[in-house]
N, CA, C and O atoms as a GROMACS GRO file, in nm:
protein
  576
    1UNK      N    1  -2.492  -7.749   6.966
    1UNK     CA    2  -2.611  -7.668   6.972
    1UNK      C    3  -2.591  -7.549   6.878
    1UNK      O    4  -2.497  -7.471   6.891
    2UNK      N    5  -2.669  -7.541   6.799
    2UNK     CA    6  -2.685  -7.393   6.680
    2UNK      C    7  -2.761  -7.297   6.776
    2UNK      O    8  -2.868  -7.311   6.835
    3UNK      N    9  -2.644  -7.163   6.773
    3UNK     CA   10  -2.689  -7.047   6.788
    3UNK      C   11  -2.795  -6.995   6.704
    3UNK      O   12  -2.802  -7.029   6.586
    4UNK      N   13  -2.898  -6.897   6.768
    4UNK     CA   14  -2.949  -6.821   6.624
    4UNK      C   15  -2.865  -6.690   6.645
    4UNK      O   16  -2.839  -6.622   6.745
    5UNK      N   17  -2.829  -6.679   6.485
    5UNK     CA   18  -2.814  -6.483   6.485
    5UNK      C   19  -2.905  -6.402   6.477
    5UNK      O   20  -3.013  -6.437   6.430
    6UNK      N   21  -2.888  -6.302   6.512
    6UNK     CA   22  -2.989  -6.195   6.517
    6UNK      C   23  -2.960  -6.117   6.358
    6UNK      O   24  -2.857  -6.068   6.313
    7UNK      N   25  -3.147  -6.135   6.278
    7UNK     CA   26  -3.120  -6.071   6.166
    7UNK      C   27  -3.080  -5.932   6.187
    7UNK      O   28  -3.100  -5.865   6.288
    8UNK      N   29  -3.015  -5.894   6.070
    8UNK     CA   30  -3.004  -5.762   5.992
    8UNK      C   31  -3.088  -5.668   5.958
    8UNK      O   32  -3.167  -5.710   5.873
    9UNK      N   33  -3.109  -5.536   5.995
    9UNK     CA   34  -3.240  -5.488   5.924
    9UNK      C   35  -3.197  -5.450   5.785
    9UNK      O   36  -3.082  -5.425   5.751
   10UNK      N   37  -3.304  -5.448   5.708
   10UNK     CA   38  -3.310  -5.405   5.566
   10UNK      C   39  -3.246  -5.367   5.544
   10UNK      O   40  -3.238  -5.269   5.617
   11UNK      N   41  -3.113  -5.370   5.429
   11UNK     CA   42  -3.072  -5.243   5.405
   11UNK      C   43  -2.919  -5.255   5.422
   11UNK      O   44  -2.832  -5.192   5.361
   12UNK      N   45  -2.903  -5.373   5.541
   12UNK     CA   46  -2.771  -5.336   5.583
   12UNK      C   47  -2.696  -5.533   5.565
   12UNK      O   48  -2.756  -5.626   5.618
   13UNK      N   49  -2.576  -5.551   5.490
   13UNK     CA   50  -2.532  -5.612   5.523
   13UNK      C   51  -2.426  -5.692   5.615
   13UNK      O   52  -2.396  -5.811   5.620
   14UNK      N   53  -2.401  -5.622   5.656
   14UNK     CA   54  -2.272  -5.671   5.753
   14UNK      C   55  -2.195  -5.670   5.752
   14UNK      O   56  -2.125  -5.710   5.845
   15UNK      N   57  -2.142  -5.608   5.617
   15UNK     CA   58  -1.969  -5.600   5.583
   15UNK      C   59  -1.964  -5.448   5.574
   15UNK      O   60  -2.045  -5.368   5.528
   16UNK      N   61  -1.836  -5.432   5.636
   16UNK     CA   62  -1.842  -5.238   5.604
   16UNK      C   63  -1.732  -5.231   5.487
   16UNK      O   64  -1.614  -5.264   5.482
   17UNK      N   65  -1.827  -5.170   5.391
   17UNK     CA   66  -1.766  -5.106   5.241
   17UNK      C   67  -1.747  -4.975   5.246
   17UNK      O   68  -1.835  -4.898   5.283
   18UNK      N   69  -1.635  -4.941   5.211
   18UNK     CA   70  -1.657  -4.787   5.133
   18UNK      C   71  -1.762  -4.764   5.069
   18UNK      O   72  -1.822  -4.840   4.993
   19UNK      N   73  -1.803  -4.579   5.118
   19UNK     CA   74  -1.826  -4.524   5.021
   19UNK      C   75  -1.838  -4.500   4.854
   19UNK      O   76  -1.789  -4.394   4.814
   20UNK      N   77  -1.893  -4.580   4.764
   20UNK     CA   78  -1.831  -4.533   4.674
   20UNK      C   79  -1.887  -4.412   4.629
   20UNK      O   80  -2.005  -4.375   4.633
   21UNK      N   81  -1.795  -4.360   4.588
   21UNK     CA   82  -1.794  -4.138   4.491
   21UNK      C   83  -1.707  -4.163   4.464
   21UNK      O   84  -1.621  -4.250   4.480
   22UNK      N   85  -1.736  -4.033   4.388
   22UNK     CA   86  -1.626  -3.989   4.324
   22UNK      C   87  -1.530  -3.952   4.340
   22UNK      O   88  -1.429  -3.942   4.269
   23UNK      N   89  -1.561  -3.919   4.467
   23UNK     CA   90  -1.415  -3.786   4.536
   23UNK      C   91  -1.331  -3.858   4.599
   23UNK      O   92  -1.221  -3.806   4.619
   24UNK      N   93  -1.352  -3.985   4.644
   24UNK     CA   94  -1.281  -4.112   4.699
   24UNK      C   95  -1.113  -4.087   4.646
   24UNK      O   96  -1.084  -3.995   4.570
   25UNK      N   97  -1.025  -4.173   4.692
   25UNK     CA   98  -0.870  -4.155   4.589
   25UNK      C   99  -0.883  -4.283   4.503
   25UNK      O  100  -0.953  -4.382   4.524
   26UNK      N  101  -0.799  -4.256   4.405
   26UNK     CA  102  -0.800  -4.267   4.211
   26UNK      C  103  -0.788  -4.435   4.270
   26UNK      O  104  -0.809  -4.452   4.390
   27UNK      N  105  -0.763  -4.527   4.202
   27UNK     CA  106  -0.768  -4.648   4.190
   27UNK      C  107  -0.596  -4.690   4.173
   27UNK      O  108  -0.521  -4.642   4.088
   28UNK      N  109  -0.568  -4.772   4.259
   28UNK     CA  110  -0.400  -4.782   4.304
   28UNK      C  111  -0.328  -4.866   4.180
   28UNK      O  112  -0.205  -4.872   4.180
   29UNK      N  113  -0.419  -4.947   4.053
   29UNK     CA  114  -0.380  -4.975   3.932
   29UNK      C  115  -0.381  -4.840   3.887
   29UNK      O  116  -0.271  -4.784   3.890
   30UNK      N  117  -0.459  -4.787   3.855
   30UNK     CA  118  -0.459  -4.636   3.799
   30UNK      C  119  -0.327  -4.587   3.790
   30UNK      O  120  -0.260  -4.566   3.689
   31UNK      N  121  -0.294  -4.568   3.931
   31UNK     CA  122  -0.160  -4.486   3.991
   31UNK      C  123  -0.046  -4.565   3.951
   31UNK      O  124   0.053  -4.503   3.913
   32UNK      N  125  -0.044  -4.693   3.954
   32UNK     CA  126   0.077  -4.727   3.943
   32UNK      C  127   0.093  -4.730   3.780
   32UNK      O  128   0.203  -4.698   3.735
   33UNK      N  129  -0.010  -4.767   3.690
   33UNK     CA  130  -0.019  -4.704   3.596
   33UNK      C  131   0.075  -4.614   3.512
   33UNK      O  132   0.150  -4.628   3.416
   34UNK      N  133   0.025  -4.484   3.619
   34UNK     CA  134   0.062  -4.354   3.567
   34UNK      C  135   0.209  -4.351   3.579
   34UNK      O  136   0.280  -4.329   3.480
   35UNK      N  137   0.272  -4.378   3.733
   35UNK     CA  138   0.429  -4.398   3.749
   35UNK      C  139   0.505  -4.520   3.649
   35UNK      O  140   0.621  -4.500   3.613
   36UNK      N  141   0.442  -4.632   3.611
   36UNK     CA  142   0.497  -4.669   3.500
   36UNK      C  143   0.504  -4.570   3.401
   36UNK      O  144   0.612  -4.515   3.383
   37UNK      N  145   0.407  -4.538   3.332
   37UNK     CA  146   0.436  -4.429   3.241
   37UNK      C  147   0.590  -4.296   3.234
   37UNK      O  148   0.670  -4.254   3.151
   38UNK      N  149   0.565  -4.282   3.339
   38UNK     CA  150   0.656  -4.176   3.380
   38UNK      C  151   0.807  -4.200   3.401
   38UNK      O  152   0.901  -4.121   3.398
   39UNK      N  153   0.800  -4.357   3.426
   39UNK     CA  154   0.924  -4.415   3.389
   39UNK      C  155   0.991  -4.444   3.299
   39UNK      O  156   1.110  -4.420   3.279
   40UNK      N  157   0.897  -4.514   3.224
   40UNK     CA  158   0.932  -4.511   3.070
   40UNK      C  159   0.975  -4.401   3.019
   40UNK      O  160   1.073  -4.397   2.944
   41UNK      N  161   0.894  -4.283   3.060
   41UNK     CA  162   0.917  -4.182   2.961
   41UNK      C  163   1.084  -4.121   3.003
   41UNK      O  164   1.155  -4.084   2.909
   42UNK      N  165   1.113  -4.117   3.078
   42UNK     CA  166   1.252  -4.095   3.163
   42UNK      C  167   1.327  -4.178   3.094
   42UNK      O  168   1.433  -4.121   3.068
   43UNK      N  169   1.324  -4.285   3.051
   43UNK     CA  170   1.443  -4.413   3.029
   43UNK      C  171   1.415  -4.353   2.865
   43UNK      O  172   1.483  -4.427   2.793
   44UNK      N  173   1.356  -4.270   2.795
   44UNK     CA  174   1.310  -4.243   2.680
   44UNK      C  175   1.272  -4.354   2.544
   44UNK      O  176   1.297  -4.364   2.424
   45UNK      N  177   1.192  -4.430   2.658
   45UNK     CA  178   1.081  -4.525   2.576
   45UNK      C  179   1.191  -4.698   2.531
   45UNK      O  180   1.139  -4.796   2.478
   46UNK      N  181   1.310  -4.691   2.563
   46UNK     CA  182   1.388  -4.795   2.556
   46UNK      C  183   1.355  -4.906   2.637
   46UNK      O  184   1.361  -4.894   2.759
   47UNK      N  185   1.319  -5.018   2.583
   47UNK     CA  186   1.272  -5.131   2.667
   47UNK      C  187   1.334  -5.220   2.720
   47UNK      O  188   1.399  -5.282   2.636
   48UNK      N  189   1.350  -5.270   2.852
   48UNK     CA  190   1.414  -5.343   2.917
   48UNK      C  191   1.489  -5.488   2.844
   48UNK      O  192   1.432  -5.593   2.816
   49UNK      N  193   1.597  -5.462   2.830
   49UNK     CA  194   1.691  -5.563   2.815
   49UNK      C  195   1.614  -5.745   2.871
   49UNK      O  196   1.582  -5.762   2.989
   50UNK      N  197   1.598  -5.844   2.780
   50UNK     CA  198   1.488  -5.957   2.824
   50UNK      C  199   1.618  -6.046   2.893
   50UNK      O  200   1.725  -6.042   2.833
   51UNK      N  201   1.605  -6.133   3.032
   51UNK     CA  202   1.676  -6.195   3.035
   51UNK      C  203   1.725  -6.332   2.980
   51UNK      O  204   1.649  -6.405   2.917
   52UNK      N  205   1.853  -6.365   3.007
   52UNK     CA  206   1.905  -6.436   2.881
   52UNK      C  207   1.856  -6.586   2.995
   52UNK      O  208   1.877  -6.590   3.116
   53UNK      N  209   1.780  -6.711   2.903
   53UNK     CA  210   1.805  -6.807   3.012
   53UNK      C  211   1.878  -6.921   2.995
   53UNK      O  212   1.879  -7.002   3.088
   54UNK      N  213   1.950  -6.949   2.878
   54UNK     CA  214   2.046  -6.999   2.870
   54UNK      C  215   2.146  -7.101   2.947
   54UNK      O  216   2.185  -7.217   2.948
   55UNK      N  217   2.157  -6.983   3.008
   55UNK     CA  218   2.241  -7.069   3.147
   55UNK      C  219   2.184  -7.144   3.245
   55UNK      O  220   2.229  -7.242   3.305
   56UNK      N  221   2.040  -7.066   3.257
   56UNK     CA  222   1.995  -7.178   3.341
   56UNK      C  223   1.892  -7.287   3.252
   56UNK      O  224   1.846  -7.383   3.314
   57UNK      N  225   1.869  -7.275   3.158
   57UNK     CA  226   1.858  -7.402   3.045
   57UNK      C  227   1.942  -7.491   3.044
   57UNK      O  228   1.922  -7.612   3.057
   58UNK      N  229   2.067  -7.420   3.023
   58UNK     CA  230   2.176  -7.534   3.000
   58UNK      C  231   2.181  -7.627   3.147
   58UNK      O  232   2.179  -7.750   3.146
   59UNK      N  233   2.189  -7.525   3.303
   59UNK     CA  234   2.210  -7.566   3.390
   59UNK      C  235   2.099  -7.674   3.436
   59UNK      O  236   2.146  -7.777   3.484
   60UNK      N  237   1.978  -7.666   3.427
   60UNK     CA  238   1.869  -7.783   3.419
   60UNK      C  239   1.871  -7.901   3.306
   60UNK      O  240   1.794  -7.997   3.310
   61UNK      N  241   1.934  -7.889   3.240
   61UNK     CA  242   1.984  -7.971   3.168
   61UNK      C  243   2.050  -8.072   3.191
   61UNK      O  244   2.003  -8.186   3.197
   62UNK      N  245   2.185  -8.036   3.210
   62UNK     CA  246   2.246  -8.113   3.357
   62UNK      C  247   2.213  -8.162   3.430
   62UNK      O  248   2.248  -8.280   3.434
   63UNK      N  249   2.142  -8.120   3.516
   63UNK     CA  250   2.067  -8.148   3.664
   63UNK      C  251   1.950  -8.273   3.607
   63UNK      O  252   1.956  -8.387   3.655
   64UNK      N  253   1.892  -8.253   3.549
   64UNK     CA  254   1.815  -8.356   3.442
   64UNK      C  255   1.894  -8.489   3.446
   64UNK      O  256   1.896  -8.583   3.525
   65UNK      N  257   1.975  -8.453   3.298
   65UNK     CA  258   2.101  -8.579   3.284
   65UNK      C  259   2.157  -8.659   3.402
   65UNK      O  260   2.170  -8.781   3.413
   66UNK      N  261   2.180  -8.583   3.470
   66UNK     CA  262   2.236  -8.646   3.565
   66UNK      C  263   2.183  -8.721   3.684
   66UNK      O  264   2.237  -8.800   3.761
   67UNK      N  265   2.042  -8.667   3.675
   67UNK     CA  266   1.962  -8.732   3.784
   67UNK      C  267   1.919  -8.841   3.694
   67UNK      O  268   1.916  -8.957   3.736
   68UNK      N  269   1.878  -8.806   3.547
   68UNK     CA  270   1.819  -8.952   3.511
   68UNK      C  271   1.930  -9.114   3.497
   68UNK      O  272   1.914  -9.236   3.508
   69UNK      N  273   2.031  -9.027   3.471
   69UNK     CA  274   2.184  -9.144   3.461
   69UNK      C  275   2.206  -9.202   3.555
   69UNK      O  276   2.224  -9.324   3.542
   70UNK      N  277   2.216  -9.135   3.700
   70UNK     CA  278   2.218  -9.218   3.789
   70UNK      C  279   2.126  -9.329   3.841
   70UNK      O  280   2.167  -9.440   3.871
   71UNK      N  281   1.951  -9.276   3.852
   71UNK     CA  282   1.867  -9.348   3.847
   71UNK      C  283   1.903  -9.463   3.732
   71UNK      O  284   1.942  -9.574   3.766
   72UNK      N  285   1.891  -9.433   3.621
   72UNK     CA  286   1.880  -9.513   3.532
   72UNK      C  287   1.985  -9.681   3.554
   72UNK      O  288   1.948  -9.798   3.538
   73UNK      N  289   2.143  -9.616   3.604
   73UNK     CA  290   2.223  -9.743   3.608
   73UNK      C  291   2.191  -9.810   3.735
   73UNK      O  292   2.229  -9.926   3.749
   74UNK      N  293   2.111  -9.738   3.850
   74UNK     CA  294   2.094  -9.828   3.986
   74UNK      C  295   1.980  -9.947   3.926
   74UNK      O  296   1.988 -10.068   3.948
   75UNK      N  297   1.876  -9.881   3.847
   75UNK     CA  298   1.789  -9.964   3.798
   75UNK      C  299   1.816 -10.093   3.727
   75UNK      O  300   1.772 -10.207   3.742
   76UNK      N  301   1.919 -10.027   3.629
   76UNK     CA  302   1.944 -10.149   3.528
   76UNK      C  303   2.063 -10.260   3.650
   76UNK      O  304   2.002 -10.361   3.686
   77UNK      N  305   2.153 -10.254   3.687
   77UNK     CA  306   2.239 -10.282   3.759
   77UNK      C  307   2.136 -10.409   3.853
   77UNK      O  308   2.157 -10.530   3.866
   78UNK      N  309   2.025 -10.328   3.906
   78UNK     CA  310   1.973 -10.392   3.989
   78UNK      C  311   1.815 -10.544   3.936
   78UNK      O  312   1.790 -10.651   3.991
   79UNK      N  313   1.752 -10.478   3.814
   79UNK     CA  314   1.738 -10.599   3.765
   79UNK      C  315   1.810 -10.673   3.714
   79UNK      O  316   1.765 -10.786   3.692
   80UNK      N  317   1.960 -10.641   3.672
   80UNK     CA  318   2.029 -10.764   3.651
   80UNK      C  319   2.070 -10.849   3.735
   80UNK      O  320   2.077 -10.969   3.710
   81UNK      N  321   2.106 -10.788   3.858
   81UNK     CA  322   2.116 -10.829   3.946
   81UNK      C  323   1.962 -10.993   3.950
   81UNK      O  324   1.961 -11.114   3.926
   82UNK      N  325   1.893 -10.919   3.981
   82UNK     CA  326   1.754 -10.965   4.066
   82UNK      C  327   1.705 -11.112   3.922
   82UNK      O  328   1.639 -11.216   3.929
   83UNK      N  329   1.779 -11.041   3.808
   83UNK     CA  330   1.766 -11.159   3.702
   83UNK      C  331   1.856 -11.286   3.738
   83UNK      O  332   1.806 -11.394   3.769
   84UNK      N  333   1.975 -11.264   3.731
   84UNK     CA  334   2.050 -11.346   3.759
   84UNK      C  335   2.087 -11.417   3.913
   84UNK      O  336   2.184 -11.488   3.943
   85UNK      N  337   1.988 -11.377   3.985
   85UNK     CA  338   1.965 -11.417   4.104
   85UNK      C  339   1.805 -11.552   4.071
   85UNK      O  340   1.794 -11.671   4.101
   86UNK      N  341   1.734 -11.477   4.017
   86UNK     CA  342   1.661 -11.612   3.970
   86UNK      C  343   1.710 -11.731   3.906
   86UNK      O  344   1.705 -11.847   3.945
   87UNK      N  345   1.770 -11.671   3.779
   87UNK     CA  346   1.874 -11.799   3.687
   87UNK      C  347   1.918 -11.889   3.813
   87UNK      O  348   1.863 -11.990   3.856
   88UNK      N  349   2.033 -11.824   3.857
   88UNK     CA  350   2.102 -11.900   3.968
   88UNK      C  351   2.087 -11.941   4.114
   88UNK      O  352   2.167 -12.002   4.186
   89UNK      N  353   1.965 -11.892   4.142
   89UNK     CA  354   1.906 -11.924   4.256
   89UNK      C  355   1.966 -11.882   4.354
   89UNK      O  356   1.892 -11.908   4.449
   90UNK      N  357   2.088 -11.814   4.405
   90UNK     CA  358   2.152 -11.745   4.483
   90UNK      C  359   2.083 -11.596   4.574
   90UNK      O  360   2.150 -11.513   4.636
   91UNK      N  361   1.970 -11.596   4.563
   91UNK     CA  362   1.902 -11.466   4.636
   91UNK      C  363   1.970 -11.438   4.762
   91UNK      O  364   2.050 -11.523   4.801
   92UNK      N  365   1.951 -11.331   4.834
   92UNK     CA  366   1.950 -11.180   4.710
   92UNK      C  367   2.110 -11.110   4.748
   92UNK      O  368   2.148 -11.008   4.804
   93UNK      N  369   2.180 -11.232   4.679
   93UNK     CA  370   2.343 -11.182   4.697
   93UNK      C  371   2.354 -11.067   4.524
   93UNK      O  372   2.394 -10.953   4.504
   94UNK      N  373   2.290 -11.181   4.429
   94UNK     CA  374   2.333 -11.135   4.301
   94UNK      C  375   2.264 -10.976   4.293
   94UNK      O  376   2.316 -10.889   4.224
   95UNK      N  377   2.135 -10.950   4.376
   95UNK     CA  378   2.075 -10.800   4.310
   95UNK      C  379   2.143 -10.723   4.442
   95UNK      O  380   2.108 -10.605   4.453
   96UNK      N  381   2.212 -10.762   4.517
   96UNK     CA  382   2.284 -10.663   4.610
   96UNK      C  383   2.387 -10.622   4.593
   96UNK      O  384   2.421 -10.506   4.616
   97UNK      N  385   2.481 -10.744   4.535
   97UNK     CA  386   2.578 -10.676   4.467
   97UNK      C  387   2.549 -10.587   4.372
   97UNK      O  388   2.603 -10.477   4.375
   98UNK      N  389   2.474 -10.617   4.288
   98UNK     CA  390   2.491 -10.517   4.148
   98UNK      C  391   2.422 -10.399   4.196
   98UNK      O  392   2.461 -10.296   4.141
   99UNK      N  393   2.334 -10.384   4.281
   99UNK     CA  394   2.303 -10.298   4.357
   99UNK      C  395   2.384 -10.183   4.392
   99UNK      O  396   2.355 -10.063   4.381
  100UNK      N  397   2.498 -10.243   4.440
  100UNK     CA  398   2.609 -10.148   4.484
  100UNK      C  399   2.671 -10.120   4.403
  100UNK      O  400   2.732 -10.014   4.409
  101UNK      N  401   2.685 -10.224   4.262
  101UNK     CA  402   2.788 -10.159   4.148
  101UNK      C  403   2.710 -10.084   4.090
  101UNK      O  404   2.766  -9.982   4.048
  102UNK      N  405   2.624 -10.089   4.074
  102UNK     CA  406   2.508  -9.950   4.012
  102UNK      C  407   2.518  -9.817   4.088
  102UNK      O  408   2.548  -9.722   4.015
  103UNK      N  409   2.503  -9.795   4.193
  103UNK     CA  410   2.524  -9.714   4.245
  103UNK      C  411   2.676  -9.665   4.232
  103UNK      O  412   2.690  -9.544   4.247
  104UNK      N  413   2.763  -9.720   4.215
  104UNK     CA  414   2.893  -9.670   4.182
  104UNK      C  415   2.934  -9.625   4.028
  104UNK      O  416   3.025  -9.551   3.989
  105UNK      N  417   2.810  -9.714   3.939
  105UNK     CA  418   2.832  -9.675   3.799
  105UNK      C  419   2.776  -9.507   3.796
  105UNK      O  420   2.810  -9.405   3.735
  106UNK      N  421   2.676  -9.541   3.892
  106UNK     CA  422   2.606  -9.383   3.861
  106UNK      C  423   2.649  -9.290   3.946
  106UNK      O  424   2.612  -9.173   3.937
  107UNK      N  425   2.701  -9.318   4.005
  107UNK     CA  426   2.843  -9.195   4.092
  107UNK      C  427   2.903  -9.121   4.039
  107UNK      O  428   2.927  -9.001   4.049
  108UNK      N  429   2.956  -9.290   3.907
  108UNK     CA  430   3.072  -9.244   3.824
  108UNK      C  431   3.038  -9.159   3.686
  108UNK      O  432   3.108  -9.089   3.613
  109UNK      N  433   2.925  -9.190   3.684
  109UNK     CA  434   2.827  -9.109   3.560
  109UNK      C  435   2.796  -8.940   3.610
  109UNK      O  436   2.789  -8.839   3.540
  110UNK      N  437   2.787  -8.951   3.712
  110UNK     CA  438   2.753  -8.777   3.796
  110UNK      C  439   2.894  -8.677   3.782
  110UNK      O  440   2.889  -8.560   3.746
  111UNK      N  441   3.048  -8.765   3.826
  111UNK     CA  442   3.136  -8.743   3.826
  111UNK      C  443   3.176  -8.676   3.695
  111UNK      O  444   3.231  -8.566   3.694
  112UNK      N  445   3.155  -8.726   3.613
  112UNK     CA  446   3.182  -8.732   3.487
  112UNK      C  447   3.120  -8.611   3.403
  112UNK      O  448   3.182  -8.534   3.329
  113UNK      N  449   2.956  -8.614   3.439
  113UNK     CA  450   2.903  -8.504   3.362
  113UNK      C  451   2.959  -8.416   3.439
  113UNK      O  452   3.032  -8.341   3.374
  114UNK      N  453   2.952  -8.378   3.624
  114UNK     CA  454   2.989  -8.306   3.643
  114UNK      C  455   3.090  -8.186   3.587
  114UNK      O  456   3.079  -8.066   3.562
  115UNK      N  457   3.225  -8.315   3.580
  115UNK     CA  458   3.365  -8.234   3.574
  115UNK      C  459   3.385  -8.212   3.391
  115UNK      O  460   3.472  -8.140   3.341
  116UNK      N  461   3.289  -8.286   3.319
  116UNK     CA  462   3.301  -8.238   3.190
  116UNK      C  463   3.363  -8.343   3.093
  116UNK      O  464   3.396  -8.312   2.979
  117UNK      N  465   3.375  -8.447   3.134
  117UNK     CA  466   3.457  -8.547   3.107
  117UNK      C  467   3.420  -8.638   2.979
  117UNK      O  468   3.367  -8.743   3.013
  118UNK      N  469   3.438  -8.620   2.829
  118UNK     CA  470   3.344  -8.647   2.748
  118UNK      C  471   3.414  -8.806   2.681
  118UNK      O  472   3.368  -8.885   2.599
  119UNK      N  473   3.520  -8.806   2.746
  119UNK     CA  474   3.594  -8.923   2.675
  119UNK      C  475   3.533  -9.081   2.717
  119UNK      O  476   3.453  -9.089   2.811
  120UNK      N  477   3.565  -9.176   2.660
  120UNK     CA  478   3.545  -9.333   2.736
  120UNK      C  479   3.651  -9.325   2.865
  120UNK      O  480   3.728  -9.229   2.863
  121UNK      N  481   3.659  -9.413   2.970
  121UNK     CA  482   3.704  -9.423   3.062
  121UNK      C  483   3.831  -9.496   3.043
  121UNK      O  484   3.802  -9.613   3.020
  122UNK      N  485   3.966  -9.478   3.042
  122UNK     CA  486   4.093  -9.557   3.024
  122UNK      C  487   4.165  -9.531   2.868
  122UNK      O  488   4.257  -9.586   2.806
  123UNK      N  489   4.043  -9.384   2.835
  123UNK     CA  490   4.140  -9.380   2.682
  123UNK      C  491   4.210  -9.224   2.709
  123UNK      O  492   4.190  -9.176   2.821
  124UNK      N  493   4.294  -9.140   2.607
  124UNK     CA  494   4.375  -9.037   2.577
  124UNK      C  495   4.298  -8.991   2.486
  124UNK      O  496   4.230  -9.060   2.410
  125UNK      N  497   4.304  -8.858   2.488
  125UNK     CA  498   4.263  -8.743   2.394
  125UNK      C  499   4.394  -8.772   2.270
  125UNK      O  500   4.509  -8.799   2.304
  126UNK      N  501   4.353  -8.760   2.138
  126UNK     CA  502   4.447  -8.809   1.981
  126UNK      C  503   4.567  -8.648   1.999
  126UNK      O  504   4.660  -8.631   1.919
  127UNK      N  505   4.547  -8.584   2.075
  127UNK     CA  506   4.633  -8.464   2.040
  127UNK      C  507   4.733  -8.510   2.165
  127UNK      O  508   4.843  -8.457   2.156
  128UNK      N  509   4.718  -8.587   2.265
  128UNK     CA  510   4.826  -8.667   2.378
  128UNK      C  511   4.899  -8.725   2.325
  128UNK      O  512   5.014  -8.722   2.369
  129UNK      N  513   4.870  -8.809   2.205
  129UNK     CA  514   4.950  -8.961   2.182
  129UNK      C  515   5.023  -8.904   2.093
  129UNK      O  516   5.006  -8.814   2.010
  130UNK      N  517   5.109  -8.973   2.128
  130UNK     CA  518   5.256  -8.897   2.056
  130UNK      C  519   5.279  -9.057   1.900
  130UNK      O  520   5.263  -9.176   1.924
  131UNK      N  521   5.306  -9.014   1.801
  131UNK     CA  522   5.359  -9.079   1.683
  131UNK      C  523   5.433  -9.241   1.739
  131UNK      O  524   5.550  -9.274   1.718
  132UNK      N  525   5.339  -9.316   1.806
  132UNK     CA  526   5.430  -9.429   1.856
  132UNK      C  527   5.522  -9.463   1.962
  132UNK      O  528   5.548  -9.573   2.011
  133UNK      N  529   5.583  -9.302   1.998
  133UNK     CA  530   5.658  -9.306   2.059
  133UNK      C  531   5.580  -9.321   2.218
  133UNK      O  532   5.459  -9.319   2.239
  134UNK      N  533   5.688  -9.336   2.319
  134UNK     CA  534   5.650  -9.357   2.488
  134UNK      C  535   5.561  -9.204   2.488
  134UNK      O  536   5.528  -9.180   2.372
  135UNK      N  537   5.524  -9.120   2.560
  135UNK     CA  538   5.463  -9.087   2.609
  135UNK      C  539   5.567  -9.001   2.720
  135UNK      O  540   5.617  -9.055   2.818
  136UNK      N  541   5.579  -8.915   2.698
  136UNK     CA  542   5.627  -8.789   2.783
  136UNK      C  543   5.611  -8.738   2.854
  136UNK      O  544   5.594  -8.621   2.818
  137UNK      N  545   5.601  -8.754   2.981
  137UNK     CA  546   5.598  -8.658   3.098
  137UNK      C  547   5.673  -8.544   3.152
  137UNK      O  548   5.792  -8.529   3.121
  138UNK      N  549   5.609  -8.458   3.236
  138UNK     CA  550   5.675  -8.354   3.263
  138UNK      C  551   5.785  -8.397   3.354
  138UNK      O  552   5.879  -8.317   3.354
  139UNK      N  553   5.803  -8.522   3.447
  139UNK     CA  554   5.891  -8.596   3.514
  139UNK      C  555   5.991  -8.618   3.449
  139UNK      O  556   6.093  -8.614   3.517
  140UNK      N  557   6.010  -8.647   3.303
  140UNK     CA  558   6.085  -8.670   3.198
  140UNK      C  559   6.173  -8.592   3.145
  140UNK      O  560   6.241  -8.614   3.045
  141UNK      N  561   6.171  -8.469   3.234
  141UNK     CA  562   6.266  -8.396   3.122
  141UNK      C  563   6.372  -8.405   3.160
  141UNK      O  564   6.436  -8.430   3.058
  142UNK      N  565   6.471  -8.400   3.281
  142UNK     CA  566   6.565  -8.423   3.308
  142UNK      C  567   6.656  -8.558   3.247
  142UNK      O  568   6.778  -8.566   3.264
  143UNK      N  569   6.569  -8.669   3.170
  143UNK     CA  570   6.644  -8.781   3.068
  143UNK      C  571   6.665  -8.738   2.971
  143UNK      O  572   6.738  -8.818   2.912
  144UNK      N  573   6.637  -8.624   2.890
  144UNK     CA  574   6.716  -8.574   2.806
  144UNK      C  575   6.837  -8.505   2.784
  144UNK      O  576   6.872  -8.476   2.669
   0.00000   0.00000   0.00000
C-alpha cells in the first residue's frame, strides 16, 4: 500500500542547507590550500623527493614470471598428458601423471626464480671447473 506524503509549502524543500553569506567560514579547500602554501614556503620551495618504484617493478615482475611459469608447465604437462592418453587409449592415467609432473616442473620453476638460480639444472658455473682436473672440495684439504 503507497503512503501519500504530505506536500511541502512553497518555498521549502526538505533538505536543510546552510545559509549561504558571506560571513559563513572560508571554504576547507581554500584553507587547506593556504597551509599547503605555508609549507612549502618553510621547506623553502624544495620539492618532494618522487618515489623510486623500481623495486616494486622489479618485485611484480617476479610475481608475474612466476605465476605465469608455473601455470604455464601444469598446462603444457597436462595436455600432453590428455594427448597421449588419446594416442594410447589409457585414460586418464597418462594426463594425471603428467599432471603431477607439471606441477612439480612448476614448483621447480618458482624455486628457481625464487632463489635466483639462472643456470640449467645439473650444470657448474665455468669459474668452478677447474682445468680438467677432479674438482676440489673443502673436505679435501686434509689429502694434501
Amino acid at each position: 500500500m503507497v503512503r501519500a506524503v504530505p506536500a511541502m509549502p512553497a518555498g521549502m524543500s526538505g533538505i536543510a542547507l546552510p545559509d549561504m553569506s558571506e560571513s559563513g567560514p572560508p571554504d576547507p579547500l581554500a584553507r587547506l590550500g593556504e597551509r599547503l602554501d605555508k609549507a612549502r614556503a618553510r621547506r623553502n620551495g624544495k620539492p618532494l623527493p618522487e618515489p623510486d618504484n623500481a623495486d616494486l617493478q622489479r618485485g611484480a615482475g617476479l610475481g608475474f614470471r612466476i605465476g605465469i611459469e608455473f601455470v604455464v608447465a601444469i598446462v603444457i604437462a597436462t595436455g600432453l598428458g590428455w594427448a597421449l592418453d588419446r594416442w594410447l587409449g589409457t585414460r586418464p592415467w597418462g594426463t594425471i601423471v603428467l599432471f603431477f609432473l607439471g606441477v612439480g616442473a612448476g614448483m621447480l620453476s618458482v624455486y628457481r626464480a625464487v632463489a635466483g638460480i639462472r643456470m640449467p639444472v645439473g650444470s657448474r658455473p665455468l669459474d668452478k671447473i677447474d682445468s680438467g682436473r677432479k674438482p676440489k672440495d673443502d673436505w679435501d684439504d686434509d689429502e694434501a
